[in-house]
N, C-alpha and C positions, 0 to 999 in steps of 0.2 A: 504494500500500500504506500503510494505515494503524494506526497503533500501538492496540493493546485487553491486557484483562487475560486473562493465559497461560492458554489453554487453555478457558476460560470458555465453556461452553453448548456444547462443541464433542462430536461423537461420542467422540473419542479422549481425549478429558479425561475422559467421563463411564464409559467402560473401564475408565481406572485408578483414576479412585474407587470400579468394582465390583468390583475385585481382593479376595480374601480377608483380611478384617481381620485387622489385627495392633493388639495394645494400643499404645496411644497413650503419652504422656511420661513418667507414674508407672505403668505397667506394669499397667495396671488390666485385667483380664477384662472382655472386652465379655456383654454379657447371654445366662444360658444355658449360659456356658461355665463349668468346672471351674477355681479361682484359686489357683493354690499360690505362697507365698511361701517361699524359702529362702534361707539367710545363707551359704552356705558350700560348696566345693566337691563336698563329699560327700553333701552334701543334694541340689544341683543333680542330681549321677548318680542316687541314692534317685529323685528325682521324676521323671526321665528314664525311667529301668528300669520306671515302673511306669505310664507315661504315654497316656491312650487317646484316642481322636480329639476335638480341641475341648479339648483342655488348654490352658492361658495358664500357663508357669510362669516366674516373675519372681525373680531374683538381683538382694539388695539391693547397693545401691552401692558399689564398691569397689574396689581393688587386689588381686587373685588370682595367684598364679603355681602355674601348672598344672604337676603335678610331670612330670618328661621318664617315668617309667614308670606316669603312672595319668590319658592324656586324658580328656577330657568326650567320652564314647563314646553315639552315638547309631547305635543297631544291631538291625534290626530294630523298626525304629515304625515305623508306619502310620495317620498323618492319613487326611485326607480332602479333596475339593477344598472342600469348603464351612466342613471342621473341621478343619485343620488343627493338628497339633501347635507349639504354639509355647512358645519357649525368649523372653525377654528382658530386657533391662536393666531394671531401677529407673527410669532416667532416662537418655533418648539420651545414650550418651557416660559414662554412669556408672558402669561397672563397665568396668576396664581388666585386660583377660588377660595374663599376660605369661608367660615359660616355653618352650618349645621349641613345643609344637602345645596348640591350644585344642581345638574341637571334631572328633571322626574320625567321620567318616560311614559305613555299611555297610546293605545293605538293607533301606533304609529311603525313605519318600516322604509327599510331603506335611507336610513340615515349614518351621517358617520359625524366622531365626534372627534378633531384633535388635536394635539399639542396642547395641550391646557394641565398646569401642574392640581393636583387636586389634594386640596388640605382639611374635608370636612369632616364633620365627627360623628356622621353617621353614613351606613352604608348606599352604595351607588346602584340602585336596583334596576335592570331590565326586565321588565315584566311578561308575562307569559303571551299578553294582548299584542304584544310588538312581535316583528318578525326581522331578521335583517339589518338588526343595528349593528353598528362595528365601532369600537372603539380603536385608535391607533397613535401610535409615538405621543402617547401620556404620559406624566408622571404620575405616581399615584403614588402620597406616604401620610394616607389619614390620622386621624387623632389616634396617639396608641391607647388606644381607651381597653379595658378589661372587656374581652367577648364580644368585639368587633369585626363581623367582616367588612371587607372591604369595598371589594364589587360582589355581585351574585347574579346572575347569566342567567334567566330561564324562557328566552326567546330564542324561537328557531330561527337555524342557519343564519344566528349572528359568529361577528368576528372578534378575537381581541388579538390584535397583534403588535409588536412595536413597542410595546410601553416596561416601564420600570415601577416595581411594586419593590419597595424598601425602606427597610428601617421603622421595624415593629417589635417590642418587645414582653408583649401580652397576647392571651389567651384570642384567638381569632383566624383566621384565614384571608389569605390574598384574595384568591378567584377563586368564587363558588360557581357551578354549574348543575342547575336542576329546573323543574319543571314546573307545570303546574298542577293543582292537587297536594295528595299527600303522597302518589307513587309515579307521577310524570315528568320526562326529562326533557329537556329543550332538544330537538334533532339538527344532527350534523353541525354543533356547532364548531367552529375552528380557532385555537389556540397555539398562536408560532412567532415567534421570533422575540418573545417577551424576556425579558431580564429579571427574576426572583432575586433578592441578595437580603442577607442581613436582617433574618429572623432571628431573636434572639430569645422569646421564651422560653424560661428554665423548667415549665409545666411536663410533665408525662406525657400526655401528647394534646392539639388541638391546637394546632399553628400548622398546618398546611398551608403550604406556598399556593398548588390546585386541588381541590376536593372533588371529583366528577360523579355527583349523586353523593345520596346519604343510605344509611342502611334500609329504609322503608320500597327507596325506586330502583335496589339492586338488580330486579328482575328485566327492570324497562331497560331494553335498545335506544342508547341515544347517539350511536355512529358518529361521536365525536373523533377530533383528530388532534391530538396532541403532540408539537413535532417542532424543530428548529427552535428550543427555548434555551437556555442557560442561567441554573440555578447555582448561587454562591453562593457559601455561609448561610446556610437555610436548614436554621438549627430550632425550627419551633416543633418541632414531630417527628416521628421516626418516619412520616411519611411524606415525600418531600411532592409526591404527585400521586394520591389516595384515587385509588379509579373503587366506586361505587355503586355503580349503575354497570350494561349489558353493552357487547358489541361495539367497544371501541376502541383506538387504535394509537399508542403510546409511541414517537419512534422520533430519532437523531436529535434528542435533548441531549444537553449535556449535565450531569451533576456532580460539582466539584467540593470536595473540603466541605462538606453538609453533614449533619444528624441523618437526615431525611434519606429515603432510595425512591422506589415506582413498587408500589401493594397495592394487589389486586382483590383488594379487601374485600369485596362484596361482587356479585356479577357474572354472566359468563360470556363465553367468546370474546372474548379484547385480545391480542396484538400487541405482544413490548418486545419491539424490535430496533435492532441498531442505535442504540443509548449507550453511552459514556458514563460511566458511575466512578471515579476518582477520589483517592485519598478521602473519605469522607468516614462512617459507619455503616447506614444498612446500603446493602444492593437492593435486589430485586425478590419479592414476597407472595407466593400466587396460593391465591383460592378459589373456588369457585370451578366452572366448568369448561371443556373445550378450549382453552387458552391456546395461544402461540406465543412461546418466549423464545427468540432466537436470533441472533449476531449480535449479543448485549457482551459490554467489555466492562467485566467487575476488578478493579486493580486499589490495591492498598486501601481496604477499607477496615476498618478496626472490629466490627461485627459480623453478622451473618451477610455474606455474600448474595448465595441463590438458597430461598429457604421452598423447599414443597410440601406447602401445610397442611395439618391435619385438621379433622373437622370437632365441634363440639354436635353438628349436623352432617349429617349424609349430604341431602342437599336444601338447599333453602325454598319454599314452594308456596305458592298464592294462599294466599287466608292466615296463613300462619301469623303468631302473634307478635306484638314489637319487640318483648323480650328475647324469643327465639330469631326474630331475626340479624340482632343483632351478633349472634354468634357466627362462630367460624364456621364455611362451608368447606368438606375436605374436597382437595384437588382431584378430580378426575379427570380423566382422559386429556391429558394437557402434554403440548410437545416442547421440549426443551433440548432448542437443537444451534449447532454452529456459537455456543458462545464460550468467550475467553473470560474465567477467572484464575488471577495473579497476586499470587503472596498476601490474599487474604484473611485474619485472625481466623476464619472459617469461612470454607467452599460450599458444598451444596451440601444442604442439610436437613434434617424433616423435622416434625415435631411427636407430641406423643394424648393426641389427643383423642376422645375413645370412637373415631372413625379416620381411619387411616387412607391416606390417595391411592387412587386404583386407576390400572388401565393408561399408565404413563409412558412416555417414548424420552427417553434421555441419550441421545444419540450425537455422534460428529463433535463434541466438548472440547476445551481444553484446559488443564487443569493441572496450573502450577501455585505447589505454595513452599513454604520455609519451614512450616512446623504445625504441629495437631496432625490431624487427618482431614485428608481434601476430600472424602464424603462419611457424611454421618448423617447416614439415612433413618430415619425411626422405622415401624411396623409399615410395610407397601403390600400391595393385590396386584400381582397381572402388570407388575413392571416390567420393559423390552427397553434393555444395554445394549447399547452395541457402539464399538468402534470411536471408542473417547480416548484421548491420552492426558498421562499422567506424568507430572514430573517433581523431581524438589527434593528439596531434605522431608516436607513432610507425609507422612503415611499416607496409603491407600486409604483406609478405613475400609468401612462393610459394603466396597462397590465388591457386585460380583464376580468372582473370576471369570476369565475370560472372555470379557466385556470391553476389554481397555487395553493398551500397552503402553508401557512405562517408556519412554526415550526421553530422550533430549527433544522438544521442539526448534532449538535455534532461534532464538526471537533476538534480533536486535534493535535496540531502543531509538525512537525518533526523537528530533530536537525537541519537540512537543513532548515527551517525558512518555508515549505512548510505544509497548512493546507488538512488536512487528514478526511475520515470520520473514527469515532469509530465505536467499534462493537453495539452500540446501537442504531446509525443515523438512522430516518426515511427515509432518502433516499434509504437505502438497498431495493432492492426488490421492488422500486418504480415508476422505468420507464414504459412506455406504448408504446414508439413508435417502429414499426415493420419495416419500411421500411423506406430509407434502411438500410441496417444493421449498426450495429455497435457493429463489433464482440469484440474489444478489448477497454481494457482503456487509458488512458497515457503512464502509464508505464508499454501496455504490459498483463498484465495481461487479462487473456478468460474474457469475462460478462457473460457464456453460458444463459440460458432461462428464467431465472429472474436477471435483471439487476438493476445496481443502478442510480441514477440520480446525476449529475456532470459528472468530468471528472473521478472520481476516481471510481475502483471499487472495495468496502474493499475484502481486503484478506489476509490470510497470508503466502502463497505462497510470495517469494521473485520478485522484478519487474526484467520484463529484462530492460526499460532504466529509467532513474531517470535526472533530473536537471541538466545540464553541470557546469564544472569548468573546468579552463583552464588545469588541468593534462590531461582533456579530448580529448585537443584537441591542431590544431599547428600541429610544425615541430617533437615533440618529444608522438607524442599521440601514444596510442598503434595502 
């Protein structure tokens, strides 16, 4: 795997540059569209109330405090997918809200909201009535108030991309994502290129960076896409991207130096593929059913790496009660394939809860550490080994014989501190498992018909994505 510039000529870079423009740094109307500039908070509603699709309306720079009886009320507008209504800053970061609530949404779609730093001390809601909002390149570091979230998502096939959620040290979450009801989830909403950092609750857990559903709408499909983020110092939970709801699809985040990993707490069929987990604590956490975990790189993490849990439930099922749903669902039939952990306090590991995972494929792995045992599996049903390597001062543990071989993989380290295979690795050409596919590697790179084992698959073709850093991402990403 070879290092290239992000995203460059790739199909999924040239998606989000076809996203619905938004004005650029000085708030300028792109061509065709209608430009209203205004100073002041009563202007901004004025040019709101009266706003038709392909509006750009730009608030000059400044410190605003939105009064607690008269929000920035956007209710009933209606953009369009190609003209959307847009609200924005002067200048990313130039106009800071402060006051109890900034904007209130109500049916309403097709609107985007951006560059505007946001300072209130109560949460920024999308409501279920709206369809289509997008929030982008925000700042967002509200009142750290005890049990505050921050935004909370439950409108379809909105956006949130670009922005920066930081500097909170109580009890709360960044981005929530749910629905309407007590068990429905917003559909296909999209979450990429956002900046987490600098959770610092010292609580047990309940500081998620993203929450995706709560325990009640684990069952509901919400085809969300979580993808291109990079989380720092995102120490409010052990769960730094909580998926809680069905059917969605976790992939090329980065999480660095965090408490948190990606737990598949609640839910089935989700997708954590090609994620970066670094020098942090926990890796990756699956429950629930039907999963896909595979080309994920768990490296120098202090905790449990890849955990495949056990249930205090078989499976979680309609009617059931809040108490029981809250509990753990064991991992069935879940594939965990093609991923690299490295020198982590512990590699793959189970738990010992009184319904054990069944019907597992752990297959094409790779799995180097220094000490313990690189698997410590609990009680399994109907588990299929095959063809993982193992290397390091520390132990096999209780993987099956003749599941795995012990060699040297050959990794040599890139300047990015990320371990690689060389062109001599036995892994090359090593893997066996056919179904289901797995057409790509981490970064991108074809595996065509002889593939390699980890996440990586050597080449010298350049990757399309590689490891996040914050130029990556935020209010100023490309």
């Amino acid at each position: 795997m070879q290092r290239r510039t992000f995203l460059t000529g790739t199909a999924l870079g040239t998606a989000l540059m076809a996203l619905p423009a938004v004005a650029q740094a000085m708030g300028t109307a792109p061509a065709g569209r209608p430009a209203i500039s205004v100073d002041s908070l009563a202007a901004l509603q004025s040019a709101i109330n009266s706003a038709a699709p392909g509006a750009v309306i730009t608030l000059a720079n400044g410190t605003y405090t939105v009064p607690n009886d008269e929000p920035i009320n956007v209710k009933g507008k209606h953009g369009t997918h190609t003209q959307p209504i847009t609200v924005i800053a002067q200048s990313r970061g130039g106009v800071i809200l402060r006051g109890q609530r900034s904007f209130v949404f109500a049916d309403s779609d097709n609107v985007t909201i951006s560059g505007f730093s946001f300072r209130q001390s109560t949460t920024l809601e999308i409501p279920a009535n709206c369809a289509k909002i997008r929030l982008t390149r925000n700042d967002f570091q509200l009142a750290d108030v005890e049990g505050l979230h921050w935004v909370m998502v439950r409108a379809d096939h909105s956006k949130v991309d670009r922005n920066h959620f930081h500097g909170k040290s109580t009890l709360g979450i960044f981005l929530g994502i749910e629905g309407s009801g007590s068990e429905g989830m917003a559909q296909q909403v999209q979450v990429f290129k956002n900046y987490f950092s600098d959770h610092t609750f010292a609580g047990a857990n309940g500081g998620e960076p993203i929450r995706l559903g709560v325990s009640g709408r684990a069952l509901t499909s919400a085809r969300a896409v979580v993808e291109l983020n990079l989380f720092e110092r995102a120490n409010g939970d052990p769960e730094a991207i909580s998926v809680k709801s069905s059917a969605n699809t976790i992939r090329y985040n980065t999480i660095r130096d965090s408490l948190g990993g990606i737990v598949l707490r609640h839910g089935n069929g989700s997708t954590v593929d090609s994620n970066w987990i670094v020098n942090g604590q926990e890796g990756v956490r699956i429950y629930g059913n039907d999963h896909k975990v595979v080309n994920n790189y768990m490296a120098g993490l202090s905790g449990r790496a890849l955990v495949v849990g056990s249930g205090s439930a078989r499976d979680h099922v309609p009617g059931e009660s809040v108490e029981a749903r809250r509990g753990n669902d064991a991992a069935d039939r879940v594939v965990i394939a093609h991923n690299t952990l490295l020198n982590n306090a512990s590699g793959l590991s189970g738990e010992t809860r009184a319904h054990e995972p069944r019907d597992v494929v752990i297959a094409d792995n790779l799995l180097v550490g220094r000490s313990g045992d690189l698997v410590a599996m609990g009680a399994t049903v109907r588990f299929t080994w095959q063809s993982n390597i193992l290397f390091g001062a520390a132990a096999n543990g209780n993987i099956p014989a003749g599941t795995f071989t012990r060699t040297d993989p050959k990794l040599v380290t890139g300047s990015d501190g990320m371990a690689r295979l060389s062109a001599s690795s036995p892994a090359i050409g090593a893997a066996t498992l056919k179904q289901p596919a797995v057409p790509l590697d981490i970064e991108g790179n074809a595996r065509g018909t002889s593939r390699d084992i980890g996440c990586d698959e050597y080449a010298t073709a350049a990757p399309v994505y590689r490891p996040l850093t914050p130029a990556d991402v935020g209010p100023n990403a490309p």
